[in-house]
C-alpha positions as CSV (number, residue, x, y, z in Angstrom):
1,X,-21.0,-6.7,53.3
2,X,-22.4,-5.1,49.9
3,X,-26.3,-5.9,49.5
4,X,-27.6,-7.6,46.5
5,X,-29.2,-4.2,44.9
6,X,-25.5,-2.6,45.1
7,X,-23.7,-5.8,43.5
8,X,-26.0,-5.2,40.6
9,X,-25.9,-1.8,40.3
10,X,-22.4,-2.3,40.3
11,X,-22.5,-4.8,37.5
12,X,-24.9,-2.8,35.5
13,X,-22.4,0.3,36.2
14,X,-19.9,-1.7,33.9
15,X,-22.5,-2.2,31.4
16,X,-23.0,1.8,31.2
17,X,-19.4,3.4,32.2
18,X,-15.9,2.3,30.8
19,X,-14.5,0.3,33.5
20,X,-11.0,1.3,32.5
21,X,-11.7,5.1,32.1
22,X,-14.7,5.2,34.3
23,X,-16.3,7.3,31.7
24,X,-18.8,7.2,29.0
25,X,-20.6,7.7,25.6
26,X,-24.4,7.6,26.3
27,X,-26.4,7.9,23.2
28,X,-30.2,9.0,23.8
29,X,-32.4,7.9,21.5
30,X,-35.9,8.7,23.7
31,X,-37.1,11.7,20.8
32,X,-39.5,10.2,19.2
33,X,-41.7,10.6,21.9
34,X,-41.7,13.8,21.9
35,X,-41.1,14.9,17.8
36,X,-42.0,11.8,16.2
37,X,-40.1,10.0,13.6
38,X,-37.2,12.4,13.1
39,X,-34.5,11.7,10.7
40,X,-32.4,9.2,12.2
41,X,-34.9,7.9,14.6
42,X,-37.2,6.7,11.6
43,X,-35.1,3.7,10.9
44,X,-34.0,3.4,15.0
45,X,-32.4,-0.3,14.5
46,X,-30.0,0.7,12.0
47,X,-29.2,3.7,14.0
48,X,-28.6,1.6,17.0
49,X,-26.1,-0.5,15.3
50,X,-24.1,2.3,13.7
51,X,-23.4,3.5,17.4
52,X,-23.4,0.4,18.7
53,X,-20.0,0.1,15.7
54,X,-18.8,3.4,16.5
55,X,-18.5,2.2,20.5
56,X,-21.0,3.6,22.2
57,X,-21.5,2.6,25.7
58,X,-25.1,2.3,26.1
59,X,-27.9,3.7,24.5
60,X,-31.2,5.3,25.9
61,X,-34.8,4.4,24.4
62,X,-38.3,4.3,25.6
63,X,-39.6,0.8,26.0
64,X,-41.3,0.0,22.8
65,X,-38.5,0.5,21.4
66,X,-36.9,-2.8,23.6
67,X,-40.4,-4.8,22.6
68,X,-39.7,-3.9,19.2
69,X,-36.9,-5.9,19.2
70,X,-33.6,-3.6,20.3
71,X,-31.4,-6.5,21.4
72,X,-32.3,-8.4,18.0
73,X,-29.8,-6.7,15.9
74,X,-26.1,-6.1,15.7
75,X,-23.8,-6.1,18.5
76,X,-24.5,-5.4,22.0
77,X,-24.4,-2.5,24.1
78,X,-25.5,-1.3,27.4
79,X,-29.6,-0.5,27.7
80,X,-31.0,2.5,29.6
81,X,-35.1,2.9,29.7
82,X,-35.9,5.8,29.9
83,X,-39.0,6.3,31.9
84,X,-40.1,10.1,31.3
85,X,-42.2,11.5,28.3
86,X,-44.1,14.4,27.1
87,X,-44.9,15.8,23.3
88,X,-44.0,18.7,21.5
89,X,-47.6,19.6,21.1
90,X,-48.4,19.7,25.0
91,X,-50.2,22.4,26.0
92,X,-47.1,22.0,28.7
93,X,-44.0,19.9,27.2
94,X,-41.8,20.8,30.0
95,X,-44.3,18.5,32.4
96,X,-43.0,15.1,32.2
97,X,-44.9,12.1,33.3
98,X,-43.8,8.9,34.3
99,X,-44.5,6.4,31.7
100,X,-42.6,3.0,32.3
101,X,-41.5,1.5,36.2
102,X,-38.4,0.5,37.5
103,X,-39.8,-3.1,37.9
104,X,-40.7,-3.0,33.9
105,X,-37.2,-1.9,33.1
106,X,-35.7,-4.5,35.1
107,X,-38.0,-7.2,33.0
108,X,-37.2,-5.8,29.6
109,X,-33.5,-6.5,30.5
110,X,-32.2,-2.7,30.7
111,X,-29.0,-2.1,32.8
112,X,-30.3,1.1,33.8
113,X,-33.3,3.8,34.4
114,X,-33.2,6.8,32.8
115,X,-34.9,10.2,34.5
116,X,-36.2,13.7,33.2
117,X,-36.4,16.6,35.1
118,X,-37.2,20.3,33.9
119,X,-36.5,22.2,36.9
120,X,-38.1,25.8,37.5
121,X,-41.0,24.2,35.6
122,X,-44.7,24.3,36.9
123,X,-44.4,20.5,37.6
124,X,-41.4,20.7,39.1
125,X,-42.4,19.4,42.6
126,X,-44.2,16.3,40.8
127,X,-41.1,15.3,38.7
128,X,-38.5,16.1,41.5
129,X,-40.9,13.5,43.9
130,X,-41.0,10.5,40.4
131,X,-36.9,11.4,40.7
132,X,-36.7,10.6,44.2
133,X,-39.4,7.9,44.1
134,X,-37.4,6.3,41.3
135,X,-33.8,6.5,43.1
136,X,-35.4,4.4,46.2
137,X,-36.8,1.9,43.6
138,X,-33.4,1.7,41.7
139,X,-31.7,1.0,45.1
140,X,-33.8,-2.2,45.5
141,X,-33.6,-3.3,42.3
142,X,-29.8,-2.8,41.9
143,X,-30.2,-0.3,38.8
144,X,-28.1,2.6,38.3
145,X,-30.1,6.0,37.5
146,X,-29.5,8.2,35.5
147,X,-30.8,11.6,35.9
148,X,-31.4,14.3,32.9
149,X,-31.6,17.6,34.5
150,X,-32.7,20.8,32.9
151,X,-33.4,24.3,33.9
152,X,-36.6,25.1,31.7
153,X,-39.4,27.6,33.0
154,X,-41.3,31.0,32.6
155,X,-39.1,32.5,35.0
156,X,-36.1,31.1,34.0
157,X,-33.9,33.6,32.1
158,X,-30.3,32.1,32.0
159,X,-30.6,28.3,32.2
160,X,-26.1,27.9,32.3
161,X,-26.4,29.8,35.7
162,X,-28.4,26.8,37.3
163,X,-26.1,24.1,36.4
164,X,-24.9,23.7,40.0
165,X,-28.1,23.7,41.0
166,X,-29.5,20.9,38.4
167,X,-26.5,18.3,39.1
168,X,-26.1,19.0,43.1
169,X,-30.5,18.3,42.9
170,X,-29.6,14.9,40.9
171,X,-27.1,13.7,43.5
172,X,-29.2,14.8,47.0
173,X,-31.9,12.9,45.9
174,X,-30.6,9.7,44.7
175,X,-28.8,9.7,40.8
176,X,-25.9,7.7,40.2
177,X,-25.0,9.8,37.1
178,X,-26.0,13.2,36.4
179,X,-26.4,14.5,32.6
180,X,-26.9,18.2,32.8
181,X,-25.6,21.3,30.0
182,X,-22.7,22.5,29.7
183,X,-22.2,25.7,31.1
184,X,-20.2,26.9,28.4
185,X,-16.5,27.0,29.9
186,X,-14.0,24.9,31.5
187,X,-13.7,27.0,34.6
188,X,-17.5,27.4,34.9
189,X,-18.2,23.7,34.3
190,X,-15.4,22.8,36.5
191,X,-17.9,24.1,39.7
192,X,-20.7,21.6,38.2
193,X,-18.6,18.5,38.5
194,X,-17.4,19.2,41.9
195,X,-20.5,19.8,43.5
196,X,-21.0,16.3,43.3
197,X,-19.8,13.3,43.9
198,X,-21.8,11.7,41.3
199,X,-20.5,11.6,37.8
200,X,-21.5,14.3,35.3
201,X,-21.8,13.8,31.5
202,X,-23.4,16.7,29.7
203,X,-25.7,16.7,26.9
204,X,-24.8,17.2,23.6
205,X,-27.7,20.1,23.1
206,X,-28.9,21.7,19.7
207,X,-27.3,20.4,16.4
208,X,-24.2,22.0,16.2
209,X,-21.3,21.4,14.0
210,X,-19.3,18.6,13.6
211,X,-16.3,20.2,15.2
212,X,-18.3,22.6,18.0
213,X,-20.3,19.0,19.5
214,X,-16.4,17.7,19.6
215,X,-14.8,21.1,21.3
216,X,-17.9,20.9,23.8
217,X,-17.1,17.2,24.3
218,X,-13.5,17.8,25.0
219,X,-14.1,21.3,27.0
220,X,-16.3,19.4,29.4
221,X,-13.7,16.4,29.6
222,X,-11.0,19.0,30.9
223,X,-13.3,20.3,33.1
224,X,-13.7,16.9,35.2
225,X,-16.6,15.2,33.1
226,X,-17.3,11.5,33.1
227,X,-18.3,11.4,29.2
228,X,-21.2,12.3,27.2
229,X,-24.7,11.9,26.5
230,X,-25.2,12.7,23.0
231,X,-28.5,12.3,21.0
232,X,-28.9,14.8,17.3
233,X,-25.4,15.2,17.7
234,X,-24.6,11.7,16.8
235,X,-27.9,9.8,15.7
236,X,-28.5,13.4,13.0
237,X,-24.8,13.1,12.1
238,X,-24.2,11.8,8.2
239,X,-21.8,9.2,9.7
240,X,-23.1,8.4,13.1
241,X,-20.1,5.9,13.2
242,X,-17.3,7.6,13.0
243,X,-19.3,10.2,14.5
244,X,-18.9,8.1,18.3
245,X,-15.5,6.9,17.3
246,X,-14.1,10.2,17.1
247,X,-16.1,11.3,20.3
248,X,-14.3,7.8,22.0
249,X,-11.2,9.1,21.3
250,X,-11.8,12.3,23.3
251,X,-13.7,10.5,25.9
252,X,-11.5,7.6,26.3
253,X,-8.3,8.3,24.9
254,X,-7.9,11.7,25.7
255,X,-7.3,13.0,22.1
256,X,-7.4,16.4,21.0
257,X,-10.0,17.4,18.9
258,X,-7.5,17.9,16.0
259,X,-7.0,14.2,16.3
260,X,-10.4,13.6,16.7
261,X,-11.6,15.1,13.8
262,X,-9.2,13.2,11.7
263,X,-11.8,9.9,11.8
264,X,-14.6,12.2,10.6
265,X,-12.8,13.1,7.6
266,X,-14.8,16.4,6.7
């Protein structure tokens, strides 16, 4: 007989993932923290409910932004806290502390946690032991966890090479979803989603193009990917919109990126 935690992880899991695709479109929104008011996090609601339009599956956002008022506007969508921070201005940004409990998530209403670890880091034993800390607390509480995984350190010369590593790290120690980088080709990227049983969405990395974030979005699809966590990408775009609608159809339609483009319009 299931337990109570996994009947509500599993109803939170439809909140998050597509249940007809069993994939996703994640949109982080947790910058701010880090860089401050950036152009398209300065006006956060309105963001919210352009992506929100466009289809997004859930969003992710630190917890003032949920006091502030982040299911008073537009329509819903699914609600990941994400519980890691550190500034740009650090003497150490890749040390992230733990800044908001599973408990306080599940009060605030979220349908799931959200984790960051910079492995190779200095820290790295302290943010592995919040990661594996927070899986056991998500497990009670019936909240799926996602875990944000990222090779960044002084002795870390070529991050792609690690991304087995990142995502297997994720799954042995608890995450139900694993966002990592992509590695930067089908084949390679392939080796990262079946080294896990978990699944893997990647992050939508620097600003890029319009039609690069899309060719990286369907690329990682190919490769056995469960969708896409996409922040600047989307939030930075000039139509942020049709930015996730034409992200949908590669994630849940399985378009081409010819087709895809075609709702951007550029």
């Amino acid at each position: 007989m299931a337990t109570s935690g996994m009947v509500g992880k599993s109803i939170r899991m439809d909140r998050i993932m597509n249940r007809d695709t069993k994939k996703t479109i994640l949109v982080p929104m947790d910058h701010g923290v880090g860089m401050g008011p950036i152009p398209g996090l300065d006006t956060i609601s309105d963001t919210i409910n352009k992506v929100t339009e466009g289809g997004a599956n859930a969003v992710v956002v630190h917890k003032g932004i949920v006091k502030a008022g982040y299911r008073g506007y537009g329509k819903d969508v699914g609600l990941l806290i994400h519980i890691s921070a550190s500034t740009s201005i650090s003497p150490d940004p890749n040390a992230k502390v733990q800044v908001c409990s599973v408990e306080e998530a599940v009060r605030k209403g979220a349908d799931g946690i959200s984790v960051h670890v910079n492995i190779g880091a200095p820290t790295e034993k302290e943010m592995m032991a919040v990661l594996a800390k927070t899986a056991e607390e998500c497990d009670h509480w019936g909240m799926p966890l996602l875990s944000m995984m990222y090779a960044r350190g002084h002795e870390i010369k070529n991050p792609s090479e690690h991304i087995p590593l990142l995502a297997r790290v994720a799954f042995e120690l608890g995450a139900d979803i694993v966002k990592v980088p992509y590695t930067g080709s089908v084949k390679s990227f392939e080796k990262v989603v079946n080294g896990v049983s978990i699944p893997v969405v990647i992050a939508g990395g620097e600003k890029v193009t319009t039609q690069e974030s899309l060719q990286m979005i369907k690329d990682a699809i190919d490769a056995g990917a469960a969708g896409v966590a996409c922040g600047r990408n989307v939030f930075q775009h000039k139509d942020p919109t049709a930015m996730v609608r034409a992200i949908s159809r590669i994630v849940h339609e399985g378009s081409s990126v010819k087709e895809a483009m075609e709702v951007i319009k550029e």
